[in-house]
C-alpha positions as CSV (number, residue, x, y, z in Angstrom):
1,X,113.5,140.4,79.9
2,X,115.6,138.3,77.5
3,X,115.2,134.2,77.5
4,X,118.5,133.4,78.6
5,X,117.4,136.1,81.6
6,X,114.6,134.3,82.8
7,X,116.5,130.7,82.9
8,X,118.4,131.6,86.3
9,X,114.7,133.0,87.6
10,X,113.2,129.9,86.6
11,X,115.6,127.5,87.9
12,X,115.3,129.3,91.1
13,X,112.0,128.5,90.8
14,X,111.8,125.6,90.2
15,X,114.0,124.8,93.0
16,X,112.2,126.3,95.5
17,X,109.3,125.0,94.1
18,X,110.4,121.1,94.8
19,X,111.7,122.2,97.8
20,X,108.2,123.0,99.7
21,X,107.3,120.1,97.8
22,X,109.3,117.6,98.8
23,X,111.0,119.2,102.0
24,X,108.5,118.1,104.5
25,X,108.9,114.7,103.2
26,X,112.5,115.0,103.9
27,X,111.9,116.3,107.2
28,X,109.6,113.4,108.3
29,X,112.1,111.1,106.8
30,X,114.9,112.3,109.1
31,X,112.6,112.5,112.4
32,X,111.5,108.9,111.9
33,X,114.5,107.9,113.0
34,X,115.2,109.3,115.8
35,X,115.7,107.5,119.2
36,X,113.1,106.0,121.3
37,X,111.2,105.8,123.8
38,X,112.0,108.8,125.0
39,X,112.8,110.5,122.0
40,X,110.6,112.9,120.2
41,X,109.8,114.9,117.2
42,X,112.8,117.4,117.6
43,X,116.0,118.5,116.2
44,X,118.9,117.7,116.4
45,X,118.6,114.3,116.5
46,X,119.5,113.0,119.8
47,X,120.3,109.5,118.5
48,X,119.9,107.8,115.2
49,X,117.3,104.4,115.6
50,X,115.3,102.6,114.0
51,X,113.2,102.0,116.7
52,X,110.0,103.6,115.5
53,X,110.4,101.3,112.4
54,X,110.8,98.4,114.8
55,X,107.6,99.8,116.7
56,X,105.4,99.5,113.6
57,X,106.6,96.2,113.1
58,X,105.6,95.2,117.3
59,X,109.7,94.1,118.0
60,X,109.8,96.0,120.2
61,X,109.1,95.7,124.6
62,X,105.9,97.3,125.7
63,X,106.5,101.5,126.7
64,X,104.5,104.2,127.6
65,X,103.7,104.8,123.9
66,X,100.7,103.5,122.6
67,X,101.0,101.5,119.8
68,X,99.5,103.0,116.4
69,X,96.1,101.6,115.5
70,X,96.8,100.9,111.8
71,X,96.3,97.1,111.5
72,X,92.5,97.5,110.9
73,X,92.6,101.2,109.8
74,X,94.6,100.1,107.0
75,X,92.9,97.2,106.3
76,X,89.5,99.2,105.8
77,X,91.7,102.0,103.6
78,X,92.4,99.6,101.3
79,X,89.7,97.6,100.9
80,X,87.8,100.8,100.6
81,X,90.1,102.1,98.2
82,X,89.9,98.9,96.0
83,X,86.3,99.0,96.1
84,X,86.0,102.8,94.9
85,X,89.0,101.3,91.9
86,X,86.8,98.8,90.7
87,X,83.6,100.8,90.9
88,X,84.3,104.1,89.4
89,X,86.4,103.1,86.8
90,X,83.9,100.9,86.1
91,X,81.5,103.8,85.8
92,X,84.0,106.0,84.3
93,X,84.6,103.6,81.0
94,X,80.9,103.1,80.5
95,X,79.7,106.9,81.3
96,X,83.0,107.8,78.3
97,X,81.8,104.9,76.3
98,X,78.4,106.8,76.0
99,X,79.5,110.2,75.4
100,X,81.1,109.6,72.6
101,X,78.1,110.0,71.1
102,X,75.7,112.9,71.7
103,X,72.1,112.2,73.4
104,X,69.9,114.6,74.8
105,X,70.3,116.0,77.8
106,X,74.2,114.9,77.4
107,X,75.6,119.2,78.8
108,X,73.5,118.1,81.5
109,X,74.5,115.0,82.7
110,X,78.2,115.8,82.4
111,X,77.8,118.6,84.6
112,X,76.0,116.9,87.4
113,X,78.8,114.1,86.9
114,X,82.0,116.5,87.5
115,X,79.8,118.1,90.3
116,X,80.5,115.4,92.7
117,X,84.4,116.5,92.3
118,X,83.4,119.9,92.8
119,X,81.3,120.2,95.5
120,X,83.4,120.2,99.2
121,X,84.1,116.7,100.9
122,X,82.9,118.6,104.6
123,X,79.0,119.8,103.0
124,X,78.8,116.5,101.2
125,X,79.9,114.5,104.2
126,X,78.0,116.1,106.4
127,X,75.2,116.6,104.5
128,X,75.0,112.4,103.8
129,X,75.3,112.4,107.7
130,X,72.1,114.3,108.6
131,X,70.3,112.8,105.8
132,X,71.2,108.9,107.1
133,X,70.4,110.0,110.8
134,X,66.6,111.3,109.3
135,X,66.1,108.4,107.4
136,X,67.9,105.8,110.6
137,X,70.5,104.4,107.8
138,X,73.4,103.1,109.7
139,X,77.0,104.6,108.8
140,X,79.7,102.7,107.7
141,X,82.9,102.5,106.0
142,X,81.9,99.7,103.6
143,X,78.3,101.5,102.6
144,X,77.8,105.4,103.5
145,X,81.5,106.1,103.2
146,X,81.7,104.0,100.1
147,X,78.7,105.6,97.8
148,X,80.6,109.3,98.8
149,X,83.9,107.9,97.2
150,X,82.4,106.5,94.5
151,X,80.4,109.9,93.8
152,X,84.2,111.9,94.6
153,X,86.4,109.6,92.1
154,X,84.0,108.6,89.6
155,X,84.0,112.0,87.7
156,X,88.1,111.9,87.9
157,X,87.9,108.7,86.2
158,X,85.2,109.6,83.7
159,X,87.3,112.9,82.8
160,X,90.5,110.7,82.1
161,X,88.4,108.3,80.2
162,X,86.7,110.9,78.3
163,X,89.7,112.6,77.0
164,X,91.0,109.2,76.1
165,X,88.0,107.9,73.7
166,X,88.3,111.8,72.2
167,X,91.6,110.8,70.6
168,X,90.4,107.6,69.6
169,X,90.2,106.1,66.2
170,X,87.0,104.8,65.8
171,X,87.4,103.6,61.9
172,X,89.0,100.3,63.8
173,X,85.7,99.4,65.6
174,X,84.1,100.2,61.9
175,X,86.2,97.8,60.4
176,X,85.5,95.1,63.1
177,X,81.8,95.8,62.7
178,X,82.1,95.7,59.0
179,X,83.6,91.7,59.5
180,X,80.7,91.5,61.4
181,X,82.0,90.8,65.3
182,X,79.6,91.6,67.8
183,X,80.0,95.1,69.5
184,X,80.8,93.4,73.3
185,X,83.6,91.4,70.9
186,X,84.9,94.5,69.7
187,X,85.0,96.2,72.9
188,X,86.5,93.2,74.5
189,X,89.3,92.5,71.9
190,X,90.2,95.7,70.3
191,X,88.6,98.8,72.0
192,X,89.9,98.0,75.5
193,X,93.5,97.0,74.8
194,X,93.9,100.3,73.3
195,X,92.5,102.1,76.1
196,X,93.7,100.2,78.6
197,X,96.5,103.0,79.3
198,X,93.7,105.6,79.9
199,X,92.1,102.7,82.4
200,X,95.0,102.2,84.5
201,X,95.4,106.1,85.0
202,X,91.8,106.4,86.0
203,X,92.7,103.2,88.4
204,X,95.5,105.0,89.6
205,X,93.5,108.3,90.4
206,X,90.3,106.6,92.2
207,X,92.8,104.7,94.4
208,X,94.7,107.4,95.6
209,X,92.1,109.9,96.2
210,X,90.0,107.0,98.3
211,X,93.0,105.9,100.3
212,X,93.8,109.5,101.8
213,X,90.2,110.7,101.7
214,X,89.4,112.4,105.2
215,X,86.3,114.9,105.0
216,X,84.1,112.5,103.3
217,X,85.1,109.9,105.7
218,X,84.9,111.8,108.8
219,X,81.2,112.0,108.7
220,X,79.9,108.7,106.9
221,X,82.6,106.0,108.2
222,X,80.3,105.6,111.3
223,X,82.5,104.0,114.4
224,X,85.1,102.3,112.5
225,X,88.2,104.2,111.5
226,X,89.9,104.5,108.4
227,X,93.3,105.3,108.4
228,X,93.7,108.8,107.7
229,X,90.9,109.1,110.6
230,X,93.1,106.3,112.5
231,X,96.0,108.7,112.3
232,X,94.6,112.0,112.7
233,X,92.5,110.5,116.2
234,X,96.4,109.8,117.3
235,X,97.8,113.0,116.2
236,X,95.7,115.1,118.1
237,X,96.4,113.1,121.6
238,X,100.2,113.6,120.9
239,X,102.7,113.0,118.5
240,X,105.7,110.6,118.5
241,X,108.3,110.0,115.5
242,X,106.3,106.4,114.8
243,X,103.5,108.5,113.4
244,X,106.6,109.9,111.2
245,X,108.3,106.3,110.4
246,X,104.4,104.7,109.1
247,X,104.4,108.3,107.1
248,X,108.0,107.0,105.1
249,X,106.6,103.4,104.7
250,X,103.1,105.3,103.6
251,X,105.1,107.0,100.9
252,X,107.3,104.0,99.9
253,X,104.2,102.4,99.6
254,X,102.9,105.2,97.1
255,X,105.7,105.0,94.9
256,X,105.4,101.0,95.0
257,X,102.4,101.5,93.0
258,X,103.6,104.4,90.7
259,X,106.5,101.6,89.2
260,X,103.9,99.0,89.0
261,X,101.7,101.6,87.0
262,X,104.7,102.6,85.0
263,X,105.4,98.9,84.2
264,X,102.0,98.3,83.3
265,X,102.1,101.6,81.0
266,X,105.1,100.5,79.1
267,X,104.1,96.8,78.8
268,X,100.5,97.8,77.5
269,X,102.1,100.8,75.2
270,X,104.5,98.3,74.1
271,X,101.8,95.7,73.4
272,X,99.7,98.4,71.0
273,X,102.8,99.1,69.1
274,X,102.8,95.7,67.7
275,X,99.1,95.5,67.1
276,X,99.6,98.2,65.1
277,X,102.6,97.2,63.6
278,X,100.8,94.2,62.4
279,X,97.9,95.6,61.4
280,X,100.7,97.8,59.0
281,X,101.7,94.7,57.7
């Protein structure tokens, strides 16, 4: 089949593609504002309201429907999500830092570092809940939960860091070292504005795969809820379009911190442009 064949095929593709991408999106979009109380999850819509919104938000009197436990939920999500940031990026910059240079035993250590992506979230969860039950170690989002995020996104942000310091120039930290600025200098002034990019992906990554972790969670979070555990405990009672509306402000949410990541990509791209540009000079 000729090129100019395979564009129609392709488009097609494509466009069904974004379509079972994005359509449930678009569905949950339009359900959220359906009527309430009474209304449900159901087309057509009976009524357009914003009522669910307004039900997030407490404006509205007391009903039959149970409000959504989110406060907390969410406050633990991101807390625990910020945590895991901090902390495996963390990791992920030093563990890169180091492989840039082989050391024995380096195959090995890289392996057993991607195998906490690899390794299912249900045997690893469960397997840290049996083991914390043997040994009488209390579960909680903050501790239990938190090492098995850590373990999850840490080789996610080592992988994005690795690939970064791969393309790197090192003959700039030679110079530096040649002037004779300390090492931590050199990191701190010219090594980590140039990878900064690579560090806000690997921010970006270990947020968002802590904040909608669920398997992991389900097993080491002890009482307290997260909020993917917050919602799905709701979801399985029964469904009403507010679970839909917090879904909408969920996503908005997301792409809040995609522009802020884009912003501080452009600013920090922009920024090594004219370091370089006066180096040139």
């Amino acid at each position: 089949m000729h090129a100019p064949a395979l564009k129609p095929v392709l488009a097609i593709y494509t466009g069904l593609f974004l379509l079972f991408l994005y359509g449930p999106m678009l569905v949950l979009a339009i359900l959220s504002f359906q009527t309430g109380p009474e209304g449900g999850p159901q087309f057509p819509i009976v009524e357009w309201s914003t009522y669910w919104y307004r039900d997030l938000a407490g404006l509205n009197p007391p009903s039959r429907i149970a409000p959504l436990p989110i406060e907390s939920g969410l406050f633990r999500s991101l807390t625990l999500a910020f945590m895991t940031t901090l902390v495996s990026t963390t990791l992920g910059v030093m563990s890169a830092q180091a492989f840039r240079k082989k050391f024995a035993g380096s195959g090995i250590v890289f392996y057993l570092i991607v195998l906490g992506m690899m390794v299912p979230g249900v045997l690893v969860g469960l397997g840290t809940a049996l083991l914390s039950n043997t040994f009488g170690v209390d579960r909680h989002w903050w501790s239990t939960a938190f090492v098995l995020h850590v373990v999850y996104t840490f080789p996610f942000a080592f992988l994005v860091m690795l690939a970064i310091f791969n393309r790197f120039d090192s003959s700039i930290e030679e110079a530096a070292w040649s002037l004779g600025v300390t090492p931590i200098r050199t990191f701190r002034k010219i090594t980590f504005p140039l990878i900064f990019p690579g560090v806000l992906s690997a921010m970006l990554f270990c947020f968002t795969l802590s904040y909608d972790e669920f398997s992991r969670t389900l097993f080491t979070s002890g009482r307290d809820l997260t909020l993917p555990l917050a919602i799905y405990g709701t979801f399985s009672v029964e469904i009403h379009p507010n679970i839909f509306a917090f879904g909408v402000l969920t996503t908005l949410f997301s792409l809040c911190l995609l522009v802020v990541y884009a912003v501080l990509m452009t600013a920090s791209v922009r920024r090594a442009r004219q370091t370089a540009l006066q180096e040139e000079a």
